[in-house]
VOPAGU-2260 file (C-alpha; in pm, 1 decimal, decimal comma):
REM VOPAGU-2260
SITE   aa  ch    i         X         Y         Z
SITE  UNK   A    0    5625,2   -9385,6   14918,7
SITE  UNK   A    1    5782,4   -9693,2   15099,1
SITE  UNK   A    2    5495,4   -9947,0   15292,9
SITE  UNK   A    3    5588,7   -9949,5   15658,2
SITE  UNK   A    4    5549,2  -10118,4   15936,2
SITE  UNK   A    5    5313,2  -10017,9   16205,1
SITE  UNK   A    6    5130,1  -10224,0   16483,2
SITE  UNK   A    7    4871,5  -10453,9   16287,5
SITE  UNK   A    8    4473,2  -10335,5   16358,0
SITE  UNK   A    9    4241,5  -10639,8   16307,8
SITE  UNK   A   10    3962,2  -10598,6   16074,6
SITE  UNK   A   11    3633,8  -10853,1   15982,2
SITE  UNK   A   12    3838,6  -10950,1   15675,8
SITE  UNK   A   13    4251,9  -10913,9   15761,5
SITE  UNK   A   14    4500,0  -10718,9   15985,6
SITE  UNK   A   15    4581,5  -10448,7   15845,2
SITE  UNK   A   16    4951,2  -10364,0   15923,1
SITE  UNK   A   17    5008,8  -10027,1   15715,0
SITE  UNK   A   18    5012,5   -9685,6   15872,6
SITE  UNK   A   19    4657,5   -9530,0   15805,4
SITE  UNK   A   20    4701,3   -9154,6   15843,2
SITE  UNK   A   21    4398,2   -8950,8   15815,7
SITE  UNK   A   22    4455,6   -8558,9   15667,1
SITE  UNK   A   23    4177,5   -8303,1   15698,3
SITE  UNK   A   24    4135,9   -8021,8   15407,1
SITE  UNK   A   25    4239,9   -7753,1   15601,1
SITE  UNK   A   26    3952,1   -7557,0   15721,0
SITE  UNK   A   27    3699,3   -7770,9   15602,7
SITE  UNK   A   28    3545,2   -8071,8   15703,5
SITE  UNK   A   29    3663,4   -8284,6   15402,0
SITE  UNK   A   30    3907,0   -8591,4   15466,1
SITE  UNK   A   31    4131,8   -8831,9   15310,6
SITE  UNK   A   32    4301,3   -9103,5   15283,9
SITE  UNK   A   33    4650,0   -9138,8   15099,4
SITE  UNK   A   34    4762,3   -9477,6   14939,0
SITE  UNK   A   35    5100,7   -9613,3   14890,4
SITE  UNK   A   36    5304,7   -9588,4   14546,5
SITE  UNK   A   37    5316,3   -9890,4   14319,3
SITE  UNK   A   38    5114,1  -10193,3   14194,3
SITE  UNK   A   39    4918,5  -10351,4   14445,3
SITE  UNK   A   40    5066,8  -10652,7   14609,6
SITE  UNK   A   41    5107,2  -10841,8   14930,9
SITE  UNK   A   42    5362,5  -10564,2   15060,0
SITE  UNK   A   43    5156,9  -10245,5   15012,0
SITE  UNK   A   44    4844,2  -10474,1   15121,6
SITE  UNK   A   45    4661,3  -10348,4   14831,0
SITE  UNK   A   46    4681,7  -10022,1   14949,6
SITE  UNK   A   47    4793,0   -9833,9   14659,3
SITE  UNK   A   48    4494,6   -9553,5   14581,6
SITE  UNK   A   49    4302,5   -9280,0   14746,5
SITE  UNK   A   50    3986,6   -9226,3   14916,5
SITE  UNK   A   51    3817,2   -8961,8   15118,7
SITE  UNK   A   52    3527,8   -8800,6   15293,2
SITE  UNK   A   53    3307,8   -8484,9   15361,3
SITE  UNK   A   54    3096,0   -8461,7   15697,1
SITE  UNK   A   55    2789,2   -8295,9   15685,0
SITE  UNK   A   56    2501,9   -8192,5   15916,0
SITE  UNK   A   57    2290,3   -8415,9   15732,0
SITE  UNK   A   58    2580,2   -8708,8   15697,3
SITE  UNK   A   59    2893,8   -8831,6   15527,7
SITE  UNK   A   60    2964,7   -8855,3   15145,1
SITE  UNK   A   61    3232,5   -9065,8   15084,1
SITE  UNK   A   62    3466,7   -9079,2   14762,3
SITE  UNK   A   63    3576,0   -9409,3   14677,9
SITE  UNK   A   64    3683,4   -9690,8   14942,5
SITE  UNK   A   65    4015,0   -9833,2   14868,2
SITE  UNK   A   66    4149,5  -10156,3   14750,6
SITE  UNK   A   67    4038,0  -10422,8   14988,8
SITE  UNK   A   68    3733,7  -10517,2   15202,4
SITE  UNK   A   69    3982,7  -10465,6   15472,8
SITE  UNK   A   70    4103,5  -10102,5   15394,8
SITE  UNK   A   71    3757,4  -10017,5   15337,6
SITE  UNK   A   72    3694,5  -10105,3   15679,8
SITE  UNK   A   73    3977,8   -9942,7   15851,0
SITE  UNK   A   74    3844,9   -9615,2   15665,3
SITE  UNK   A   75    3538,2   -9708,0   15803,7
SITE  UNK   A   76    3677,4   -9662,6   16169,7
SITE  UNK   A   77    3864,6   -9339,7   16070,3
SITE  UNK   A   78    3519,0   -9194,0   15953,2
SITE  UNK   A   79    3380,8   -9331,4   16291,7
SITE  UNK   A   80    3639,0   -9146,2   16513,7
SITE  UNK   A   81    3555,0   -8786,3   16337,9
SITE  UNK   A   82    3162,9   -8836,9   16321,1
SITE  UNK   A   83    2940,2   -9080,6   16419,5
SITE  UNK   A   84    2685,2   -8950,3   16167,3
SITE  UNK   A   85    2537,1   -9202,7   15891,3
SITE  UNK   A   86    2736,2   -9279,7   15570,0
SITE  UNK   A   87    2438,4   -9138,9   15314,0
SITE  UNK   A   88    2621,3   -9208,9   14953,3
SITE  UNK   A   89    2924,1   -9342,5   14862,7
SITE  UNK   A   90    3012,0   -9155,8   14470,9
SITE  UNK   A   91    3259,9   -9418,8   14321,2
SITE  UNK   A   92    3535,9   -9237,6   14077,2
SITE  UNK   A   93    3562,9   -9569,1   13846,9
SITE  UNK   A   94    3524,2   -9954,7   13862,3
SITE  UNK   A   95    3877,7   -9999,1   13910,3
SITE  UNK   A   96    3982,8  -10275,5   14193,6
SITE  UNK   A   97    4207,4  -10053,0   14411,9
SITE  UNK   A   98    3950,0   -9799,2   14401,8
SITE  UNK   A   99    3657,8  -10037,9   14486,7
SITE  UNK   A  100    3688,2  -10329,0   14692,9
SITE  UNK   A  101    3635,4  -10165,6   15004,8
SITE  UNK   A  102    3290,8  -10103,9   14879,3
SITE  UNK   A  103    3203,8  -10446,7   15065,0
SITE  UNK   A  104    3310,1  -10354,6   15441,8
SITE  UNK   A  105    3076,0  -10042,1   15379,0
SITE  UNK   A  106    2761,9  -10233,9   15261,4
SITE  UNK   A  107    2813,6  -10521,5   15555,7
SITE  UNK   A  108    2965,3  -10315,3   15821,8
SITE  UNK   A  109    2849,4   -9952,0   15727,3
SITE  UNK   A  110    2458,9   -9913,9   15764,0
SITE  UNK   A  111    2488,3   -9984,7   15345,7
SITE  UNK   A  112    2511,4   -9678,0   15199,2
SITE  UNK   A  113    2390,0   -9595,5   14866,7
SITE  UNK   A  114    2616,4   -9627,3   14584,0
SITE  UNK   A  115    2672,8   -9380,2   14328,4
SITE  UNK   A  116    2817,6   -9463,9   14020,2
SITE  UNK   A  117    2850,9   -9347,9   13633,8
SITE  UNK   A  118    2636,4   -9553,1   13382,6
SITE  UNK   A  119    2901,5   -9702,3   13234,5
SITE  UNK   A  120    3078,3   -9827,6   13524,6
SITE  UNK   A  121    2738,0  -10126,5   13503,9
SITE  UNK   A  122    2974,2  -10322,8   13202,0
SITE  UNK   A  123    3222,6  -10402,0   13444,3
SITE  UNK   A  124    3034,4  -10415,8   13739,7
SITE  UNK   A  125    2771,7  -10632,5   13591,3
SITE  UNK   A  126    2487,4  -10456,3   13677,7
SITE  UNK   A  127    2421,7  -10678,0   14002,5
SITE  UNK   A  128    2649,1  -10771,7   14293,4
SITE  UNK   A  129    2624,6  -11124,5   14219,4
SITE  UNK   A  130    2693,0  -11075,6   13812,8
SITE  UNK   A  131    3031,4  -10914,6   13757,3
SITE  UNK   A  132    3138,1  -10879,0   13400,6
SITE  UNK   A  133    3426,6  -11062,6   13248,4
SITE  UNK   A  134    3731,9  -10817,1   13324,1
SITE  UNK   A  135    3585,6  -10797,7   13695,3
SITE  UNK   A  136    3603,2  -11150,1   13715,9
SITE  UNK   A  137    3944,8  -11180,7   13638,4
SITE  UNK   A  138    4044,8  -10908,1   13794,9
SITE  UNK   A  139    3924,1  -11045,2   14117,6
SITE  UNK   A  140    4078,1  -11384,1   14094,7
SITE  UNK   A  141    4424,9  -11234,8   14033,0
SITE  UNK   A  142    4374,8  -10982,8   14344,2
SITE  UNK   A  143    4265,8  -11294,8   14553,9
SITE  UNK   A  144    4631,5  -11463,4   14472,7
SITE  UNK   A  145    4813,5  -11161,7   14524,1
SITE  UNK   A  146    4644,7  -10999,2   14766,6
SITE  UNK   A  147    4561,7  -11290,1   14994,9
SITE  UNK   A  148    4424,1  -11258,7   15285,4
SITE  UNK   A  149    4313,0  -10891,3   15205,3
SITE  UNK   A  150    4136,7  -11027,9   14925,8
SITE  UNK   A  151    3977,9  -11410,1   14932,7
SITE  UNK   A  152    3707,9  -11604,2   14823,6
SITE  UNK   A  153    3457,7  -11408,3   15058,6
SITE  UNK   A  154    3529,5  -11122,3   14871,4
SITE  UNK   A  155    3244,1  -10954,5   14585,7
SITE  UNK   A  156    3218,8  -10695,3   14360,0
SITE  UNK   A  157    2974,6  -10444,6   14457,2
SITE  UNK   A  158    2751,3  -10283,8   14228,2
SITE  UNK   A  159    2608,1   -9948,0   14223,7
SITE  UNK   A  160    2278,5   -9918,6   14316,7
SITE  UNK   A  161    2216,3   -9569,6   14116,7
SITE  UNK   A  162    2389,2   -9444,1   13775,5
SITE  UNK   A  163    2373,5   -9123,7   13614,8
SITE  UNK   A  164    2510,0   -9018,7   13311,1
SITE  UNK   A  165    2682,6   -8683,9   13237,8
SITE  UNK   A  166    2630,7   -8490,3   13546,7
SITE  UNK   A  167    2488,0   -8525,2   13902,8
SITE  UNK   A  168    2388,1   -8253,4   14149,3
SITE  UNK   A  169    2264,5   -8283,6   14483,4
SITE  UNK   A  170    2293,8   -8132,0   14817,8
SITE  UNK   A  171    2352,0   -8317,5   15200,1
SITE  UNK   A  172    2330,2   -8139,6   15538,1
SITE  UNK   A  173    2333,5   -7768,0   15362,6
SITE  UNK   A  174    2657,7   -7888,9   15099,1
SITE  UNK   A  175    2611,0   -7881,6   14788,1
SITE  UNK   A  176    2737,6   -8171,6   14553,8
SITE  UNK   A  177    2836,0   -8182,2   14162,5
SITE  UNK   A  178    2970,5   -8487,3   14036,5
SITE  UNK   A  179    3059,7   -8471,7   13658,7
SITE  UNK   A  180    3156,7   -8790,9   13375,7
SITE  UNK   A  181    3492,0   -8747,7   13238,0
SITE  UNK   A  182    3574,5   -9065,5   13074,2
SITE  UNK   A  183    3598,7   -9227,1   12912,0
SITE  UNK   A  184    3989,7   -9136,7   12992,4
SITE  UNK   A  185    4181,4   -9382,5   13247,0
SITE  UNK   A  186    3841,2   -9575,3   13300,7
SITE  UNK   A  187    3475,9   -9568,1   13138,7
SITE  UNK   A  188    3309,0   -9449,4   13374,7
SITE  UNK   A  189    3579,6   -9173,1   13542,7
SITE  UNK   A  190    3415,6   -8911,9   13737,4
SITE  UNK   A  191    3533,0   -8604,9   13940,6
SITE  UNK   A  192    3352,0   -8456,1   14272,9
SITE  UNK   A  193    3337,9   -8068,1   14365,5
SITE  UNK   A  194    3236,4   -8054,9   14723,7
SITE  UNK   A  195    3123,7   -7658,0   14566,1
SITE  UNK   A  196    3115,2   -7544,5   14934,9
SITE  UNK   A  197    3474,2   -7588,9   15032,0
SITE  UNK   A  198    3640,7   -7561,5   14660,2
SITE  UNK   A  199    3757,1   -7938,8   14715,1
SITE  UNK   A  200    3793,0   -8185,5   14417,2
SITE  UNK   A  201    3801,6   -8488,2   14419,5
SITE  UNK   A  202    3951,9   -8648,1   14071,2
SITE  UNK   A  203    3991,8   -8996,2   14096,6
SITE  UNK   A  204    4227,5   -9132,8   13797,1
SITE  UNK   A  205    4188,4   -8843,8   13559,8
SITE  UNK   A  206    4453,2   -8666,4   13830,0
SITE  UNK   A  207    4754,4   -8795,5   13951,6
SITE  UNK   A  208    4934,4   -8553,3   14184,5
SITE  UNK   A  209    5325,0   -8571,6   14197,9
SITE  UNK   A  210    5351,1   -8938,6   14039,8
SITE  UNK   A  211    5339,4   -9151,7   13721,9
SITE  UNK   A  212    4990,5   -9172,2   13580,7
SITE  UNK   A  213    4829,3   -9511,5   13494,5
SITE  UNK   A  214    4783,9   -9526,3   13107,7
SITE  UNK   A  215    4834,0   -9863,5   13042,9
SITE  UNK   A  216    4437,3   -9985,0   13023,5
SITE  UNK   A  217    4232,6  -10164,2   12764,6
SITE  UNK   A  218    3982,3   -9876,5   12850,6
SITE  UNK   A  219    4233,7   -9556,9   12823,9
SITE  UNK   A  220    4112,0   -9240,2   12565,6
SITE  UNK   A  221    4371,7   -9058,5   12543,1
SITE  UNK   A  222    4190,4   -8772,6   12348,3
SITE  UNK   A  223    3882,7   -8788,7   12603,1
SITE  UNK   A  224    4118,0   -8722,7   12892,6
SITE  UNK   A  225    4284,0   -8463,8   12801,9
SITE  UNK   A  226    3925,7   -8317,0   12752,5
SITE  UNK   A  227    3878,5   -8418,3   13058,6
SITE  UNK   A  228    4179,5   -8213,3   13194,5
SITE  UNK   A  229    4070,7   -7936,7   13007,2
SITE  UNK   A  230    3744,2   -7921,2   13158,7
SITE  UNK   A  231    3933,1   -7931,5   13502,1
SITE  UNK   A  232    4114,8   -7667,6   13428,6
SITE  UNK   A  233    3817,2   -7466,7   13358,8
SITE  UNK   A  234    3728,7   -7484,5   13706,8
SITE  UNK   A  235    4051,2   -7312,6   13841,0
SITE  UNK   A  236    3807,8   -7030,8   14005,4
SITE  UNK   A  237    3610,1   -7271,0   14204,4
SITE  UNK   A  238    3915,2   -7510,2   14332,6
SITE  UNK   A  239    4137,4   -7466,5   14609,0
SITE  UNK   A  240    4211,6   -7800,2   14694,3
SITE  UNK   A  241    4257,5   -8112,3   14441,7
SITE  UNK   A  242    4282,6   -8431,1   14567,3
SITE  UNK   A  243    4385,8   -8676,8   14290,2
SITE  UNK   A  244    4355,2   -9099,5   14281,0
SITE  UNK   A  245    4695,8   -9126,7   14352,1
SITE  UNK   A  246    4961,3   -8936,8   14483,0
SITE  UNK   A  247    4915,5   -8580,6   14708,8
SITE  UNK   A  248    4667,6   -8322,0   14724,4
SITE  UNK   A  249    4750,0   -7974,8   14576,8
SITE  UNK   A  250    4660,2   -7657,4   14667,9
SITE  UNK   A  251    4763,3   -7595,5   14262,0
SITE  UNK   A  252    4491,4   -7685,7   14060,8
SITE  UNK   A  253    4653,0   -7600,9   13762,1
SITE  UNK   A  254    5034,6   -7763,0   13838,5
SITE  UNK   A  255    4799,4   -8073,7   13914,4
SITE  UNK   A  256    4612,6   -8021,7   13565,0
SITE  UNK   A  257    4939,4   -7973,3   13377,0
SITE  UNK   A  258    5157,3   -8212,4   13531,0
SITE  UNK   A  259    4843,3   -8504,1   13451,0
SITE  UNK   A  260    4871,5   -8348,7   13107,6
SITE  UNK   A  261    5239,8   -8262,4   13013,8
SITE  UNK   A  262    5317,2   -8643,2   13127,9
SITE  UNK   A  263    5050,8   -8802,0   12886,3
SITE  UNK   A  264    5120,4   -8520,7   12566,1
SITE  UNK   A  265    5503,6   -8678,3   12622,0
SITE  UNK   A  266    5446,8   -9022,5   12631,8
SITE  UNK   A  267    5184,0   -8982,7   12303,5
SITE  UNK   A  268    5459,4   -8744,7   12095,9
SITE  UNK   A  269    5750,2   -9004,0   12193,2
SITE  UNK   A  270    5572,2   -9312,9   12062,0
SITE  UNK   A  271    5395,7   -9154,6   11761,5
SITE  UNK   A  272    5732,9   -8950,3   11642,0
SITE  UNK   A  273    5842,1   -9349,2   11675,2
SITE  UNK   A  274    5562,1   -9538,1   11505,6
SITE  UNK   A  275    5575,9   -9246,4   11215,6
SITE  UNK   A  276    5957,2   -9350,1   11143,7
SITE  UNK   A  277    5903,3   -9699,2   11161,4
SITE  UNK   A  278    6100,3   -9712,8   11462,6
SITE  UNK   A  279    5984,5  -10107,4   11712,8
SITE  UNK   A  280    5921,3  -10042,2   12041,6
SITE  UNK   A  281    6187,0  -10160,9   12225,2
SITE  UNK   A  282    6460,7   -9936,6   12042,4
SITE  UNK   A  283    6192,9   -9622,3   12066,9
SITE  UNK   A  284    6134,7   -9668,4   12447,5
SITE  UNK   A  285    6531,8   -9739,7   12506,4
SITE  UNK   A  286    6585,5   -9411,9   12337,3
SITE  UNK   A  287    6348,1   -9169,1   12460,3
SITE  UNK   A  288    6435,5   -8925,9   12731,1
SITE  UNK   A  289    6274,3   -9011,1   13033,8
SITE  UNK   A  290    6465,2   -8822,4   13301,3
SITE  UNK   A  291    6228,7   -8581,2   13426,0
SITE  UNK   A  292    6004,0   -8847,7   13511,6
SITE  UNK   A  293    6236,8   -9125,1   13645,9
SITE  UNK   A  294    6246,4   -9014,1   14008,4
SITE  UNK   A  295    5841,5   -8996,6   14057,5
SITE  UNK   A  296    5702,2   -9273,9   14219,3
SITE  UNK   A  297    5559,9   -9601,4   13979,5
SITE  UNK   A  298    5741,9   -9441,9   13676,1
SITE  UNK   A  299    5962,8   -9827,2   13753,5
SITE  UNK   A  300    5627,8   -9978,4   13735,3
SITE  UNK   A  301    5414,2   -9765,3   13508,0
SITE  UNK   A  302    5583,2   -9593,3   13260,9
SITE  UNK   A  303    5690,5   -9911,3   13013,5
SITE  UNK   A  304    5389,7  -10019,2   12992,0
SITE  UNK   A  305    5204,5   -9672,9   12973,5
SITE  UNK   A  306    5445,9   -9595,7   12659,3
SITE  UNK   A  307    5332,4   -9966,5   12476,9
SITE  UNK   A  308    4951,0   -9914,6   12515,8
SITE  UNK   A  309    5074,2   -9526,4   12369,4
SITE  UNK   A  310    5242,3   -9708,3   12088,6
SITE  UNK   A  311    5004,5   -9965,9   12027,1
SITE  UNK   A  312    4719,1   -9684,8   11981,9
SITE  UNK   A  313    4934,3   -9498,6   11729,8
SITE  UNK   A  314    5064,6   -9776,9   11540,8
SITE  UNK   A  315    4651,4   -9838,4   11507,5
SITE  UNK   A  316    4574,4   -9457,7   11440,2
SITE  UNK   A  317    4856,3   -9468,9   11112,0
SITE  UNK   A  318    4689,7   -9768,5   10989,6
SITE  UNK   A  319    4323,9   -9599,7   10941,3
């Protein structure tokens, strides 16, 4: 999906000059919010994940906030021109930067909303607004060059203000809430949401729905996410709608699940078949079939890189 132009809406932090389309789950009073395809950068204005909502009686949950103080605002206003209920809890999928940095518009501009996180989202995150850890750190500095002026020196990494660990429950305005730890997988701390009463699930990086998936991360366990997957496909009678980290939402839980899964069980039997014949990198990627995933969207800017972390954890799994 190409960025396009549209006419710019000013924001605390930058214009924003993308089209910001909200969808509604049909029949149900869950929202979202659909990023752009590729590697964040001063084109796509950062705006490269997902994010959405559910309104209740009681008040909005919201699932992750995008990758800029400035997106997170502008979802801000779209949440504003549906309800004008509080934001209760925002449940963060992981403590990756496109998924995150909109976090800040929401605790300055948003009536600050609790934070819900998984436990081990707190290594990156620091444990404290004001005390991110090392890969945060340098993570933000290379978002404030090329994302500048979504992302400057004003902008912070905010932390969440409660953990769990496995599993959460809880209910707001008579909907019922489960969120569930998956990672480590793309992320430590990747966790899923099943809004239970509308059969919506949210599935931050574990899913990616009609695109390349993002396996090129110090952080990525290959064996725990397809666990992960696994236990997503077990919930194939309480799903109707999946809406992933990236890419579309599905009313096919399972094409979702498979899809996520087919693509990583490829990439993994490519480079290992390789690394078990001795074969370097460069002539194993240059000779593996990679037609049927070409033509989706960031296989140009994903997929080389997915297939060298791939390698590099087999070529470490034959030497133990």
């Amino acid at each position: 999906m190409a960025a396009s132009a549209a006419t710019p809406v000013e924001t605390p932090y930058a214009a924003v000059s993308l089209p910001f389309a909200l969808h509604q789950v049909p029949g149900a009073p869950v929202y979202y919010i659909e990023g752009l395809s590729g590697v964040p950068d001063s084109v796509n204005e950062g705006h490269t994940s997902n994010a959405g909502f559910v309104v209740t009686e009681a008040g909005v949950v919201v699932f992750d906030t995008l990758g800029t103080p400035a997106l997170g605002y502008r979802m801000l206003q779209r949440i504003r021109e549906v309800t004008d209920k509080p934001v209760k809890c925002i449940v963060v999928s992981h403590y990756h930067a496109d998924h995150i940095y909109g976090l800040q518009a929401f605790k300055e501009h948003g009536g600050a909303p609790t934070v819900l996180a998984q436990r081990g989202t707190l290594g990156y995150a620091g444990g404290t607004a004001d005390s991110q850890g090392e890969d945060a750190a340098r993570r933000l500095e290379q978002r404030r060059q090329a994302l500048f002026p979504w992302v400057d020196e004003k902008t912070f990494i905010v932390a969440p203000d409660q953990v769990f660990d496995q599993e959460m429950r809880f209910e707001l305005g008579g909907v019922q809430f489960e969120i569930r730890h998956l990672g480590p997988a793309h992320a430590p701390g990747d966790s899923i949401m099943l809004v239970k009463n509308y059969g919506v699930l949210f599935g931050g990086d574990v899913l990616y729905g009609g695109r390349v998936p993002f396996l090129d991360s110090p952080e990525t366990d290959i064996e725990r996410w397809l666990a992960g997957l696994d236990y997503i496909a077990g919930l194939k009678d309480e799903v109707r709608y999946i809406i992933p980290g990236h890419g579309t939402m599905s009313e096919d839980a399972g094409q979702v699940v498979e899809a996520t899964r087919d693509y990583i069980l490829y990439v993994r039997e490519a480079m290992g078949r390789a690394v078990r014949d001795f074969v370097p990198f460069d002539e194993a990627y240059r000779n593996t079939d990679w037609s049927r995933y070409e033509k989706l969207p960031a296989f140009d800017g994903s997929n080389r890189g997915n297939a060298y972390r791939i390698y590099l954890d087999e070529e470490a799994r034959s030497l133990k």
